[in-house]
ZADO-1210 file (C-alpha; in nm, 4 decimals, padded with zeros to 6 digits):
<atoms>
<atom x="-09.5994" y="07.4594" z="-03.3543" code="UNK" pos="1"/>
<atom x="-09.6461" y="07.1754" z="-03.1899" code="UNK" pos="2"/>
<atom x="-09.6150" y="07.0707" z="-02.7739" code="UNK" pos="3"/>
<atom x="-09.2418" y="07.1498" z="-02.6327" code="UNK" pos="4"/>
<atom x="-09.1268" y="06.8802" z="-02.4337" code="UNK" pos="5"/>
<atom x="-08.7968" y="06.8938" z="-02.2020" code="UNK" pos="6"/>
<atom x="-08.5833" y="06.5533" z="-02.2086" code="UNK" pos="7"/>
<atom x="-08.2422" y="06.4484" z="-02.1332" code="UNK" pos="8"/>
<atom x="-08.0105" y="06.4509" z="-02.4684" code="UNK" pos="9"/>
<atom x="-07.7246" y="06.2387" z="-02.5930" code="UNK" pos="10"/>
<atom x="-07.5276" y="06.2576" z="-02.8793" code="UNK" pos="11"/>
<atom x="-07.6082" y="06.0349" z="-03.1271" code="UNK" pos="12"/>
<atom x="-07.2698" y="05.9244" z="-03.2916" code="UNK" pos="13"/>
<atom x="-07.2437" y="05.6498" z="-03.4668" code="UNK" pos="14"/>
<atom x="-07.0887" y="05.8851" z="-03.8390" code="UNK" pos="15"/>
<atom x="-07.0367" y="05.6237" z="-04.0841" code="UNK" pos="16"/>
<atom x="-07.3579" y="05.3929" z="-03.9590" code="UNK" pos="17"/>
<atom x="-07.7155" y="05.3552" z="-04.1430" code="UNK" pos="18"/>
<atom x="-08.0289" y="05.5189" z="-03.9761" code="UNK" pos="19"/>
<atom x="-08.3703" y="05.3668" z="-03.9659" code="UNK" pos="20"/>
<atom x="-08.4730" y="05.6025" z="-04.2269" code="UNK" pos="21"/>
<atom x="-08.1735" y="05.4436" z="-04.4489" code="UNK" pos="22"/>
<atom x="-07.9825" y="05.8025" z="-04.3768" code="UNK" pos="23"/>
<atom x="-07.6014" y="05.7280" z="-04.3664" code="UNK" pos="24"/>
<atom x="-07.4843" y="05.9264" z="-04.0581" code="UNK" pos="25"/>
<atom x="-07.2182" y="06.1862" z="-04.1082" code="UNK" pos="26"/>
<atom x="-07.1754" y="06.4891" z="-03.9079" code="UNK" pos="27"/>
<atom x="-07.3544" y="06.7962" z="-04.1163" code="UNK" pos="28"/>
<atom x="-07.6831" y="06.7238" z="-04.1262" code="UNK" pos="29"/>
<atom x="-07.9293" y="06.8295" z="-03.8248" code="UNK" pos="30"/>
<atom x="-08.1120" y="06.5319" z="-03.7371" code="UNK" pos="31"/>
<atom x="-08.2049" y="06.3508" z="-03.4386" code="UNK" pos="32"/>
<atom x="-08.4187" y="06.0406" z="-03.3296" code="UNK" pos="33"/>
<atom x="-08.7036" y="06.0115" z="-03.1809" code="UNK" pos="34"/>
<atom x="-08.8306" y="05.6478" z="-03.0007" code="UNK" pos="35"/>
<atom x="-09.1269" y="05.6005" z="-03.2923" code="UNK" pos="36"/>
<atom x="-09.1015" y="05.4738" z="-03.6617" code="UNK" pos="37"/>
<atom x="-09.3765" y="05.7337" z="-03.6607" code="UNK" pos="38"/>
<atom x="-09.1725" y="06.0242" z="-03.6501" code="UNK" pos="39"/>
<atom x="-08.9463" y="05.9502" z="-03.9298" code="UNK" pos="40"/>
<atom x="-08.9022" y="06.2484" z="-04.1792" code="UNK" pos="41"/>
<atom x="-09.0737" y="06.5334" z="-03.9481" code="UNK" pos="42"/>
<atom x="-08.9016" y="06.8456" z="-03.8803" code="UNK" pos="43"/>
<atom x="-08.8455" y="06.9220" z="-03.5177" code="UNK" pos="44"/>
<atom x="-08.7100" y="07.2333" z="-03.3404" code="UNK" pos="45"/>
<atom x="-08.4617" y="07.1519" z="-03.0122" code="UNK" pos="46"/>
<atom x="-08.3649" y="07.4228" z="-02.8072" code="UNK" pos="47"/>
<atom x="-08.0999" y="07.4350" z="-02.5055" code="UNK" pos="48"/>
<atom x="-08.2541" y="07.5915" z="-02.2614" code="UNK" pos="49"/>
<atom x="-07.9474" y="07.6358" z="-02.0814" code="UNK" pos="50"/>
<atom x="-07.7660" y="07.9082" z="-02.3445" code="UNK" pos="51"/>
<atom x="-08.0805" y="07.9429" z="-02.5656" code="UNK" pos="52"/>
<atom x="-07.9354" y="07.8376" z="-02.8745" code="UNK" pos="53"/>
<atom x="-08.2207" y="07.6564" z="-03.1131" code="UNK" pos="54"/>
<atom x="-08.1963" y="07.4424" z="-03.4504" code="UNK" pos="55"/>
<atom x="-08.4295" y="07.2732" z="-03.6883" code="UNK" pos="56"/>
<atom x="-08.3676" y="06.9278" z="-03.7412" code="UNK" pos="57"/>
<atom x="-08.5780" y="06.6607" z="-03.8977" code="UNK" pos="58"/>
<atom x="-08.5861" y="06.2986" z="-03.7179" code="UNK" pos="59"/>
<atom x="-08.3638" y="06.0132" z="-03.9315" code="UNK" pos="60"/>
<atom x="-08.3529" y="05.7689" z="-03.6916" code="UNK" pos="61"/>
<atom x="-08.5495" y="05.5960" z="-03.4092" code="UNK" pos="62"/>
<atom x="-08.4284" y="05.6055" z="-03.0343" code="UNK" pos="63"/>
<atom x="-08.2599" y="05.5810" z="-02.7917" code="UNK" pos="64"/>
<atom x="-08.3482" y="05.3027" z="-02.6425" code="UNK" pos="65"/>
<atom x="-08.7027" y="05.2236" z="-02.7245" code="UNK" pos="66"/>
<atom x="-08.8878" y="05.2084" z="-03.0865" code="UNK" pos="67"/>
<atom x="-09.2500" y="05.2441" z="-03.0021" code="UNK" pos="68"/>
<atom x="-09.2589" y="05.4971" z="-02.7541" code="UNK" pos="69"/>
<atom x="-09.5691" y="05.6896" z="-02.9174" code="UNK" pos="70"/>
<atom x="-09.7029" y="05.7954" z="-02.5834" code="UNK" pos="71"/>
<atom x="-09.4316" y="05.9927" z="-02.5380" code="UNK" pos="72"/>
<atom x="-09.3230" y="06.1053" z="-02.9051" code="UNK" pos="73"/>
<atom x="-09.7089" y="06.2122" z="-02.9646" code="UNK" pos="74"/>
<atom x="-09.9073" y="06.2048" z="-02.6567" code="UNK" pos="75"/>
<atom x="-09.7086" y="06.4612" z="-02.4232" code="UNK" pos="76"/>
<atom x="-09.6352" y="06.1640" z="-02.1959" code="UNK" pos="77"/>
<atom x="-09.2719" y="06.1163" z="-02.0296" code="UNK" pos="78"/>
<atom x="-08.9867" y="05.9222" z="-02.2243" code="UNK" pos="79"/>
<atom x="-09.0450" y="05.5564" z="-02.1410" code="UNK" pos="80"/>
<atom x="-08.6667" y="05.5406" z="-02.0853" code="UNK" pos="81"/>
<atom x="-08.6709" y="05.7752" z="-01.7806" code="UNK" pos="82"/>
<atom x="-08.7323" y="05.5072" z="-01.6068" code="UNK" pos="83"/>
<atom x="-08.4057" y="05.3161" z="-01.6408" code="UNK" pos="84"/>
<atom x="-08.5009" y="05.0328" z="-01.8228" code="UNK" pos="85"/>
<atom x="-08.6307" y="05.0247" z="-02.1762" code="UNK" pos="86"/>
<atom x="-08.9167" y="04.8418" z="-02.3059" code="UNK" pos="87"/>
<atom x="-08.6619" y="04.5200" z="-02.3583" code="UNK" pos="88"/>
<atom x="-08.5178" y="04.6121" z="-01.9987" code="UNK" pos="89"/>
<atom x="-08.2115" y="04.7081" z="-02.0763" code="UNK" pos="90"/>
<atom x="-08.0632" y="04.9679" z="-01.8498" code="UNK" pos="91"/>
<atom x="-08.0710" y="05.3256" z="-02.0213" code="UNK" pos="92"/>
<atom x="-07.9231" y="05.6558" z="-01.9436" code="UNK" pos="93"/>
<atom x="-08.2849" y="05.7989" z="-01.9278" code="UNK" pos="94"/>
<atom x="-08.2779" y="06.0077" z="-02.2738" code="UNK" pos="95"/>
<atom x="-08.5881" y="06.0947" z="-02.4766" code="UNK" pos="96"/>
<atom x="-08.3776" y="06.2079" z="-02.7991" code="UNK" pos="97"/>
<atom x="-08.1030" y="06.1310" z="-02.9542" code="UNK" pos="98"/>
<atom x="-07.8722" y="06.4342" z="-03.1374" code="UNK" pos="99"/>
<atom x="-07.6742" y="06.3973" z="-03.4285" code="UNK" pos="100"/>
<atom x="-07.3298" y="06.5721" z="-03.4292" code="UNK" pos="101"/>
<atom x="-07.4500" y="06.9040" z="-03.6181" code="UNK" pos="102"/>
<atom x="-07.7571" y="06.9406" z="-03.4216" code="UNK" pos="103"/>
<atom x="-07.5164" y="06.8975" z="-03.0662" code="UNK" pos="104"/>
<atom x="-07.2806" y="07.1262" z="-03.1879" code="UNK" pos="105"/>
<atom x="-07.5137" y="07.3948" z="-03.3108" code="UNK" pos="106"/>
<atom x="-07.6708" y="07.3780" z="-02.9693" code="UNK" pos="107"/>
<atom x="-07.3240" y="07.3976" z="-02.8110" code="UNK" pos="108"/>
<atom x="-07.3681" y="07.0876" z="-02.6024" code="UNK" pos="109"/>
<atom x="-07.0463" y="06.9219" z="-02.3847" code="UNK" pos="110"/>
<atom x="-07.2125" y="06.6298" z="-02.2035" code="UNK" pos="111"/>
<atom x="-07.5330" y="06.5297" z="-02.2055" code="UNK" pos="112"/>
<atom x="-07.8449" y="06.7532" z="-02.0692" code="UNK" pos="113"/>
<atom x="-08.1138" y="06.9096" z="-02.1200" code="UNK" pos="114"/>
<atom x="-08.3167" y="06.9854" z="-02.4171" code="UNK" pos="115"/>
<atom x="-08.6528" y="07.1342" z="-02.5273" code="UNK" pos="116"/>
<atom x="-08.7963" y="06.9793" z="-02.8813" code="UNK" pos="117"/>
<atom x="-09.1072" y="07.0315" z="-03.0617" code="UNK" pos="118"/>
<atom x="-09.2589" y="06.9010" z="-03.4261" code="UNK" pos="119"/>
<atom x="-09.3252" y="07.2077" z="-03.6613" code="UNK" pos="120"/>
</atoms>
């Protein structure tokens, strides 16, 4: 297992679109993204600490927000994003992962919060 990190979660969206990976989103399989290009096609377990419900995903896509935050995605450091601006300064809404629909569901999410995620 590898280190758990707590971020602020969004739903991904965006059924119908193309991922980084080339994935075409639709809403049944568990995925999520991850700011780094690095992360592509590793499996990841996200927990909601809230309820304690827990799914294995794998990372399809790269986000929110930034695209090479490796400090964070590898190095235990904080989400770039938390600090409202992303690496193009953009304003964000301070997420470190992004969930696709199966993965928010399965975690039984209503608005955004909270998660705990780790690479296996």
């Amino acid at each position: 297992m590898g280190r758990r990190m707590t971020v602020k979660a969004t739903r991904e969206g965006l059924v119908g679109q193309t991922t980084a990976s080339g994935y075409v989103i639709d809403p049944l399989m568990p995925f999520v993204a991850l700011p780094s290009h690095k992360a592509l096609r590793r499996f990841v377990r996200v927990t909601n600490p809230a309820n304690g419900a827990s799914v294995l995903a794998i990372v399809l896509d790269v986000g929110p927000w930034n695209t090479a935050d490796d400090r964070y995605v590898f190095e235990g450091a904080r989400p770039q994003a938390e600090s409202g601006k992303d690496s193009y300064g953009r304003l964000t809404n301070r997420a470190g992962i992004d969930l696709g629909e199966a993965v928010w569901k399965a975690l039984r999410l209503a608005d955004n919060a909270d998660v705990e995620w780790e690479f296996l």
